[in-house]
C-alpha positions as YAML, in Angstrom:
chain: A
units: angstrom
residues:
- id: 1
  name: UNK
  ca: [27.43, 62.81, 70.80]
- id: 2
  name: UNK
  ca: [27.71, 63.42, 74.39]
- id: 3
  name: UNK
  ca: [24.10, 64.25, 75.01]
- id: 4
  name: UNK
  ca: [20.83, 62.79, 74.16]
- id: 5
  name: UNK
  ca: [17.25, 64.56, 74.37]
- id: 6
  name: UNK
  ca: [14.36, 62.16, 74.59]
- id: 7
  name: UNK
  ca: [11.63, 63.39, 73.35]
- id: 8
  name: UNK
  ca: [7.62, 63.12, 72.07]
- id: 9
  name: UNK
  ca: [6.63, 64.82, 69.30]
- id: 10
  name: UNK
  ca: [3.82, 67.73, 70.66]
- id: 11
  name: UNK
  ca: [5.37, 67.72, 73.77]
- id: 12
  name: UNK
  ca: [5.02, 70.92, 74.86]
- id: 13
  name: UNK
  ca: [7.58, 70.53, 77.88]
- id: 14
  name: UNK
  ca: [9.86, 68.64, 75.52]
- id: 15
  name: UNK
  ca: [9.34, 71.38, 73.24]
- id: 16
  name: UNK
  ca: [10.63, 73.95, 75.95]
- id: 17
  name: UNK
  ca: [13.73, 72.26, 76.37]
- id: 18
  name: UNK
  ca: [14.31, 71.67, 73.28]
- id: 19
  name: UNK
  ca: [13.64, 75.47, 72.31]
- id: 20
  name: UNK
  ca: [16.07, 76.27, 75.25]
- id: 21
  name: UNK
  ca: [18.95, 74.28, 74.93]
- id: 22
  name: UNK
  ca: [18.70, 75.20, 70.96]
- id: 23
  name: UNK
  ca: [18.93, 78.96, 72.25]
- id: 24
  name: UNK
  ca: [22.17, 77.92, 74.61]
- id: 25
  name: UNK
  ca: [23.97, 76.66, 71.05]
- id: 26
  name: UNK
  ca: [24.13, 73.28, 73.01]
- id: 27
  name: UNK
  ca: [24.73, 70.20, 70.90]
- id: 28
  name: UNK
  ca: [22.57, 67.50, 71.66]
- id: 29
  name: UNK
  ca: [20.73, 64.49, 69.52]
- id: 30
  name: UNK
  ca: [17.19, 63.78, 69.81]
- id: 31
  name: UNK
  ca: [15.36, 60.32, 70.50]
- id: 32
  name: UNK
  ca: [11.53, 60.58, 69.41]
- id: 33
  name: UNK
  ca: [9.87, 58.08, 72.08]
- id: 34
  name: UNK
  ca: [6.33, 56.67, 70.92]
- id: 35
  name: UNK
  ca: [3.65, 57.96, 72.65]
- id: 36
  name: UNK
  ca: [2.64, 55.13, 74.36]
- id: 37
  name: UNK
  ca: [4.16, 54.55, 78.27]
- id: 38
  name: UNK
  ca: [4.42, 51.10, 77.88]
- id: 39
  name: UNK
  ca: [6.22, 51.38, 74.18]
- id: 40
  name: UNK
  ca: [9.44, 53.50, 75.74]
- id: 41
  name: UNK
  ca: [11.61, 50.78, 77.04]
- id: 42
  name: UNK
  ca: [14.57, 52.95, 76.12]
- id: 43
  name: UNK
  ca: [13.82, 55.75, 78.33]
- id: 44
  name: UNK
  ca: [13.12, 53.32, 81.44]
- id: 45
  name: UNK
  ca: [16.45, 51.53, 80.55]
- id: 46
  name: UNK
  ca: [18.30, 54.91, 80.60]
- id: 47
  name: UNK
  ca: [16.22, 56.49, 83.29]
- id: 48
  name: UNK
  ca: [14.66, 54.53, 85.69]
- id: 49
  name: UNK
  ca: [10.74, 56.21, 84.17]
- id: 50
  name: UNK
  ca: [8.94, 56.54, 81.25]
- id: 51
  name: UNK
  ca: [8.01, 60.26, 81.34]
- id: 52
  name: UNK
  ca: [9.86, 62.70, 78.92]
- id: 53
  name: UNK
  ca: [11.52, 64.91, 77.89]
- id: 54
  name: UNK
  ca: [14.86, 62.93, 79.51]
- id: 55
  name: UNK
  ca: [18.24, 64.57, 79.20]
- id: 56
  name: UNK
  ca: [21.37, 62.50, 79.44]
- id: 57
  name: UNK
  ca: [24.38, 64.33, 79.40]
- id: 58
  name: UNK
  ca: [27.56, 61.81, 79.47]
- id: 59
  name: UNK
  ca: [29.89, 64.81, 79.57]
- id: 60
  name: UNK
  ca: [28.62, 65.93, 82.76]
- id: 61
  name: UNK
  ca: [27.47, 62.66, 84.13]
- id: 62
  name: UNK
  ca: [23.87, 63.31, 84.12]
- id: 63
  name: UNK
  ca: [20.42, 61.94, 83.55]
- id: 64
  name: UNK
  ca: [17.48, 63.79, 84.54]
- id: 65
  name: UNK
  ca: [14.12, 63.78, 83.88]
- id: 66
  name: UNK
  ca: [11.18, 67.07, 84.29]
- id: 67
  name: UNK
  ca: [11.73, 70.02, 81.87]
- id: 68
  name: UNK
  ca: [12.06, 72.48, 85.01]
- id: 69
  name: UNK
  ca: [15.59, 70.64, 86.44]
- id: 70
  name: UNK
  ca: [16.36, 70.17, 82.99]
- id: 71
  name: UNK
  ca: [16.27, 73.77, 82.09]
- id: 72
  name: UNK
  ca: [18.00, 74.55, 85.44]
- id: 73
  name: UNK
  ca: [20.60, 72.39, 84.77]
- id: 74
  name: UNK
  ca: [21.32, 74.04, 81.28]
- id: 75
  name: UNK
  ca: [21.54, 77.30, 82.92]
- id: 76
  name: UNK
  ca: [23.72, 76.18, 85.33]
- id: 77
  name: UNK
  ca: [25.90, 74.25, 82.82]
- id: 78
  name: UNK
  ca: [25.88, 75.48, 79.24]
- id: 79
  name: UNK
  ca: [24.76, 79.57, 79.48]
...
């Protein structure tokens, strides 16, 4: 899979992108993160932070963090 969504479970921004790229028909798979900071070693290794939701698009060459560039950038790329 090209692109990876990580994720908390009640997020609601994580939620939104999820909802959105659903709606877009993109394919994507999802890494739940735990919701302690310190516990998401994953996401800083990919990302640099600990905050989600965290897209990483290898297609594209992405990784971005913040559900507002991350919707952007699915408009952009996948509408």
């Amino acid at each position: 899979m090209s692109r990876t969504l990580y994720q908390l479970d009640g997020c609601p921004y994580c939620e939104k992108v999820a909802d959105r790229l659903d709606e877009l028909d993109v394919e994507y798979e999802t890494v739940w993160v735990d919701a302690l900071h310190s516990d998401r070693d994953e996401v800083k290794r990919v990302s640099g932070q600990r905050g989600v939701p965290v897209l990483v698009d290898e297609e594209y060459g992405v990784t971005m963090a913040e559900s507002d560039r991350i919707l952007e950038f699915a408009e952009r790329s996948y509408a």
